[in-house]
N, C-alpha and C positions, 0 to 999 in steps of 0.2 A: 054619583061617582062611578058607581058600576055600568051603567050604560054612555058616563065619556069615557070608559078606557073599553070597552066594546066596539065602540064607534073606532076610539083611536087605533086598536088593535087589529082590529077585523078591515077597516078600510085601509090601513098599509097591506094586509095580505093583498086582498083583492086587488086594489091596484098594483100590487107585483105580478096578481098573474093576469091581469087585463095587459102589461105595459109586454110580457110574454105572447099573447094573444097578438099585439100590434104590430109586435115584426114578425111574426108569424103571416098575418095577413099583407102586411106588408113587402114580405118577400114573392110573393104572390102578383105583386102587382107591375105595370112597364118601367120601366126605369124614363122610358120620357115622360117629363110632368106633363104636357098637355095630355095624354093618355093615360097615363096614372089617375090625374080627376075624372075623365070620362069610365076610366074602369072602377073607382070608387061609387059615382052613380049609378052606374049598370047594377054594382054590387052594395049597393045602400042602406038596403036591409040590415046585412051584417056589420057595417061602416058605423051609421047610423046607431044604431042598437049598441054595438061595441061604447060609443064615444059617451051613449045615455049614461051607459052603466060606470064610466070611468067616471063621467059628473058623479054619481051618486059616491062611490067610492072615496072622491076625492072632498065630497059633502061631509061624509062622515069623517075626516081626519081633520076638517076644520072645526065641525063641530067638539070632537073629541077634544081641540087643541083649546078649541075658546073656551071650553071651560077649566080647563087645566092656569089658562093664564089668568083668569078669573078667580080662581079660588086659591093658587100657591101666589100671585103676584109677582109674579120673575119677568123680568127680562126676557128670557128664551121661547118661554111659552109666546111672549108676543108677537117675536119677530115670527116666531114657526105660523102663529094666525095670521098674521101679516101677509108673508110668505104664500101661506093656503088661499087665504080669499083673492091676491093677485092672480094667483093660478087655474081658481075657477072662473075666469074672465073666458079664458083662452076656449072653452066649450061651445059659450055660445056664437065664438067668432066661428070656432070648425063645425057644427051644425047647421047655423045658416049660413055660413059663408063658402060651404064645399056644395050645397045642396043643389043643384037644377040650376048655377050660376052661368056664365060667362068665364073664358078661362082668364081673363084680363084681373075679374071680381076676386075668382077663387084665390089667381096667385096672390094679391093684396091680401087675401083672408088667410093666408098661410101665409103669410111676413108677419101680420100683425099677431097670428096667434102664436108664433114664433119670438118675438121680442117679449110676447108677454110670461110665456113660460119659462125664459132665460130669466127676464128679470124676478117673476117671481120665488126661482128654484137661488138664486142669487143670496134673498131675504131669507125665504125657507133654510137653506144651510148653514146661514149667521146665526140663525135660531138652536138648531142641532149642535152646530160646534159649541155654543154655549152650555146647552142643555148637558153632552155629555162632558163637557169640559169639569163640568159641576155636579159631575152624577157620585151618586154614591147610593145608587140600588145594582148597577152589573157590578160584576168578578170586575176587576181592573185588566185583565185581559180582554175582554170583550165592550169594555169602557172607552181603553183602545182603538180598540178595530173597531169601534162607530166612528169616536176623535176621527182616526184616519181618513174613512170613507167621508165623512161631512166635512171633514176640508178638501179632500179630493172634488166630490162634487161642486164644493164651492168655485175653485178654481178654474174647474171645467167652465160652469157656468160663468165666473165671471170674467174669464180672458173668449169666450166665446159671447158678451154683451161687450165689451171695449175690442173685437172684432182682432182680437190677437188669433183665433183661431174658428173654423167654420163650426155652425151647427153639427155638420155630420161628423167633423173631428170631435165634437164634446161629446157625439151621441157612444161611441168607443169606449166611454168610461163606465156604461147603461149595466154591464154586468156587475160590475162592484155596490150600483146604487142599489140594484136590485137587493145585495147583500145586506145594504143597511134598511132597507123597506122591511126584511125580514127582523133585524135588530128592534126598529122602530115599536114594529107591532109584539114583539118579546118586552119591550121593554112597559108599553102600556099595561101589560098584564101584572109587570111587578112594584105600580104606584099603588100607593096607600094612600086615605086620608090624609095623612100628616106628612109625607113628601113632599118636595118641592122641586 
């Protein structure tokens, strides 16, 4: 128990400040995509390296998550596992798929990694909105303000997979999510055995 809510805990931090780090680097780069890939390879090391470490970050909140839905048997824990393992799909499409490619490659390797992270974060936030729908470990104030932010994201993501709004319109919502990655990882810290 103590090392899935570590996992669950600690990999929402770090992927808060990896996703921090991304448009950091991100604004760094050309804004034309065929230049943008050529400045990611040039810059690969950090790209590269960066995107390891998101896998791993994002390793540990599925693991965190699969054993939560394993051992309380809910619903939300599942979709949230659900959710996570779609999500680490999308690594090994931007790993190999940005690396020393063709720009033709790359941009398929960024659509594909792109539907898979809508769809996944789609699942992932069916999962939260239940989780805290149903929560009875935060203040109901802050029970709340997850509720909000996890149907917020939901929406995002799912009028941006039924193509009601662009990717870089959903990405506009990034700082609120950020707020609930922070909650996420608060909240790991406050399961017990005996929650659910």
């Amino acid at each position: 128990m103590k090392l899935a809510k570590a996992f669950w805990s600690m990999g929402n931090l770090l992927l808060n400040v990896t996703i921090v780090i991304y448009i950091i680097l991100m604004s760094k780069a050309p804004e034309d995509i065929a230049d943008r890939y050529v400045y990611m390879n040039d810059n690969w090391t950090i790209y590269g390296a960066h995107w390891k470490a998101e896998f791993l970050f994002a390793s540990m909140i599925t693991m965190g998550a699969f054993y939560f839905a394993t051992r309380f048997k809910n619903f939300s824990w599942s979709a949230i596992v659900i959710g996570q393992f779609i999500l680490l799909l999308t690594y090994p499409l931007m790993l190999g798929g940005y690396r020393n490619t063709p720009f033709e490659l790359a941009e398929m390797a960024n659509e594909m990694a792109v539907v898979v992270v809508v769809f996944g974060n789609v699942i992932f936030f069916i999962g939260l909105i239940l989780l805290y729908w149903n929560d009875s470990l935060l203040k109901k104030w802050l029970r709340n303000v997850a509720l909000v932010l996890s149907t917020i994201g939901f929406l995002a993501f799912v009028m941006t997979y039924a193509e009601i709004i662009s990717w870089k319109q959903a990405m506009m919502v990034g700082p609120l999510l950020n707020i609930l990655y922070l909650i996420n990882a608060y909240y790991g810290l406050k399961i017990e055995a005996d929650n659910s």
